[in-house]
N, C-alpha and C positions, 0 to 999 in steps of 0.2 A: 287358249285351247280352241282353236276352229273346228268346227263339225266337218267329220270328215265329206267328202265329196262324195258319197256314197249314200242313194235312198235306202241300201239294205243294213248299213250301218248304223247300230242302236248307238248314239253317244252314252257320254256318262254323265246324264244330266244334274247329277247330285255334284259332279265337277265343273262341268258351266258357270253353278253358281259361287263357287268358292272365289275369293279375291286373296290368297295367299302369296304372300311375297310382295305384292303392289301396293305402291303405294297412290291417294287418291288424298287431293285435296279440297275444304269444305269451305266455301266461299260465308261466311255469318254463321259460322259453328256455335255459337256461343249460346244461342237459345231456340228455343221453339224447333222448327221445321229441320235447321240448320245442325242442334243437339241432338234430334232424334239421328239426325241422317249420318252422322259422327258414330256413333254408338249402331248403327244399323251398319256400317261400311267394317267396322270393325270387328263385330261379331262373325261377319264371316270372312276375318283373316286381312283388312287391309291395313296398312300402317295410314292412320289419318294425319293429314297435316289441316290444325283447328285454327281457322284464319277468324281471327275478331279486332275489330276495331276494341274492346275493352281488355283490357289487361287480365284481368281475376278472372272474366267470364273462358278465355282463352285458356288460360292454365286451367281450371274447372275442368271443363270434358275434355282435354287432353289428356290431366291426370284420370279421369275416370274409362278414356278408350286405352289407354296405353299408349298414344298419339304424339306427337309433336303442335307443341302451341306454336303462334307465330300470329303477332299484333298489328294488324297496322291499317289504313282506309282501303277506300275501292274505288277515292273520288278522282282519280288521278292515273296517268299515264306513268309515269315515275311509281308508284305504291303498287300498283296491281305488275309490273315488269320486274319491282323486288321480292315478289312472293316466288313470283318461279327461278327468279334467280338462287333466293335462297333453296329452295328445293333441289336443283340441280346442284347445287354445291354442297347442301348438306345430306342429301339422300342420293341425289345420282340415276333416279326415273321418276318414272310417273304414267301414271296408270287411269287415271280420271278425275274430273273435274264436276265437283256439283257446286253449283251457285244459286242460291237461295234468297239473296239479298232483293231487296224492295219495300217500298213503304208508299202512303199515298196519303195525302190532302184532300178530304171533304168538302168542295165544294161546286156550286151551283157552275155552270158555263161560261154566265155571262159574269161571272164574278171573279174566273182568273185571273191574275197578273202574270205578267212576265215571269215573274220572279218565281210562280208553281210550275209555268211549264219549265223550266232550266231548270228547278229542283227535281221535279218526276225525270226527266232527261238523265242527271247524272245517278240518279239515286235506285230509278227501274231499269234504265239502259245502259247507260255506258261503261258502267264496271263490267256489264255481259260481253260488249264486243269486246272490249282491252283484255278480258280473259279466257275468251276463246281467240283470240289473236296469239298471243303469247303461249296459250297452253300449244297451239298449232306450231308455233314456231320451235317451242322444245322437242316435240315430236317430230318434224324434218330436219331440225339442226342433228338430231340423233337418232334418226334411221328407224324411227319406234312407232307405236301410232296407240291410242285409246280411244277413251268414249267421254263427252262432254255429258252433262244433265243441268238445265236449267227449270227456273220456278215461274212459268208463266201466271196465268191466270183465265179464269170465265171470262174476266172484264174484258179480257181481249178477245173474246168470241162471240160477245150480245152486248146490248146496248146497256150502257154503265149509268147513270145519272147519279148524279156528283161526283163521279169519278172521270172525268172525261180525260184528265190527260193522262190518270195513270192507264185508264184503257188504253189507251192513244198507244201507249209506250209499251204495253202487255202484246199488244198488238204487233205492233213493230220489233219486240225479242221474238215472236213466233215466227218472223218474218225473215229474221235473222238465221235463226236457227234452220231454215230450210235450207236457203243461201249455202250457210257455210258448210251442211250436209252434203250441198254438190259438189261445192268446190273443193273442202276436204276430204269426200270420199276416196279418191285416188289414192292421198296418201295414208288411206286406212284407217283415218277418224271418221268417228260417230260422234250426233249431235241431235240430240233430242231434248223435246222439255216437259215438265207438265205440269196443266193447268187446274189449279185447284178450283174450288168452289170458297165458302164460307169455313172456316178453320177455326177452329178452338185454339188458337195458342196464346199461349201467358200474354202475350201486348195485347191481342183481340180482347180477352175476357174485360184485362184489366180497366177496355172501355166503358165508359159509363152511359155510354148509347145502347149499350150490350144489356137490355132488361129481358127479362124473361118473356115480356109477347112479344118482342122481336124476336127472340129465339124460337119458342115454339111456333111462332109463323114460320120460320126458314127450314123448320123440323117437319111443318105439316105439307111442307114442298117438294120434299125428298122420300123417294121412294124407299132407300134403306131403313128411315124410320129414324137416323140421326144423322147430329154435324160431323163432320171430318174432325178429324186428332193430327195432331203435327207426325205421329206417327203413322198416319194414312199414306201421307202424301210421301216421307221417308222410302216407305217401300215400293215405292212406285219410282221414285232415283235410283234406290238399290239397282230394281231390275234394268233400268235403263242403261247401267256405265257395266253393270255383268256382261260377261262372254254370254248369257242364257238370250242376251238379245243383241246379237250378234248381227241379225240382219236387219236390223231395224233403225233405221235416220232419217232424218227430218220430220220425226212426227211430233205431235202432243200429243200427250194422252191425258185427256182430264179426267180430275180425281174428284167428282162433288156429290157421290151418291145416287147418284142419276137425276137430280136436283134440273137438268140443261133440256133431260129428254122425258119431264113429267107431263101431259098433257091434262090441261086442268079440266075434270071431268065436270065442273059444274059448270062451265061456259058453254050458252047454248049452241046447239047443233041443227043443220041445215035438217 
């Protein structure tokens, strides 16, 4: 539903935001950021397709959005071209793309091996291009266009320490994600992402780094006054792959509280 071409023209904004009839698929549905974002697409009206690499966690919020499950990696070229394959053959569109997928290794710089940066590589980035490739190419094979939403992060926007390659690679999706904003725009995709801060989700908590004065330090750095919730960041993809943001691609828009633009009031001043 396009806003009509007209500044005197009130839309119907409470229909911008509806996703009825469309269908949208959720790159790591299966928990956290992923399960909210399932359950947030569904609510207002999309048929989710719940991509997890785990079996039970897949069928879980599919049966809970009314959705379609569908199992399989992201590590691969061959897995990420049978998702949308299955989509076009069992559904017949497609409507948007939120991918949530990412993980990262703690450690020091001079301590990487090879072996973390080609893990942060397929694990932060490469499931993102092979599924904005692919979702791209269903939408020119069929004349149609949507809206992508990917999971960047802060790491990709300031300095990370111990996270270097997954900054590295956070970086490199945002990077991405502009790119493919140009050069999809034409054919009437969007392609935006957003970058979280510090999350509360079920793996985060279930950290044992995760004590309570590391918390309330990162609590006393945010303006809001608390962490983010997997459901913070959910509605923040909602609005990205909606008709309500319609003119909006290649951006990020980071979700951390204002955590990025706190300026520390007890550091001396000139």
């Amino acid at each position: 539903m396009p806003i009509e071409p007209d500044a005197n023209v009130v839309p119907d904004y409470a229909a911008l935001m509806r996703l009825d009839g469309q269908v949208h698929v959720v790159l790591g549905a299966g928990q956290g950021i992923g399960y909210q974002s399932a359950h947030a697409l569904a609510a207002y009206g999309a048929t989710v397709v719940c991509v997890d690499r785990e079996d039970e966690r897949a069928k879980a919020v599919a049966a809970e959005v009314g959705g379609v499950p569908y199992v399989g990696e992201l590590t691969s070229r061959e897995s990420v071209a049978a998702i949308f394959d299955f989509v076009e053959r069992e559904l017949g569109r497609l409507d948007g793309v939120v991918d949530i997928v990412g993980l990262a290794r703690y450690k020091a710089l001079v301590d990487l091996t090879d072996d973390d940066w080609q893990w942060h590589l397929e694990i932060v980035l490469k499931h993102a291009y092979l599924a904005i490739e692919y979702a791209a190419r269903f939408w020119q094979k069929t004349g149609t266009s949507g809206a992508i939403a990917m999971v960047a992060s802060v790491a990709g926007l300031q300095s990370s320490p111990k996270l270097a390659a997954y900054g590295a690679m956070k970086a490199a999706l945002m990077s991405l994600v502009r790119t493919s904003a140009v050069e999809l725009g034409p054919s009437g995709i969007r392609v935006n992402a957003v970058a979280p801060g510090t999350v509360r989700t079920p793996r985060a908590q279930a950290n044992p780094k995760w004590t309570q004065e590391l918390l309330d330090a990162n609590i006393a750095k945010t303006p809001t006054g608390r962490l983010s919730y997997p459901a913070d960041i959910a509605t923040a993809l909602l609005f990205l792959v909606s008709p309500l943001s319609q003119q909006i691609t290649g951006e990020t828009l980071v979700v951390d509280g204002g955590n990025m633009i706190l300026f520390n009031v007890d550091s001396p001043t000139p």
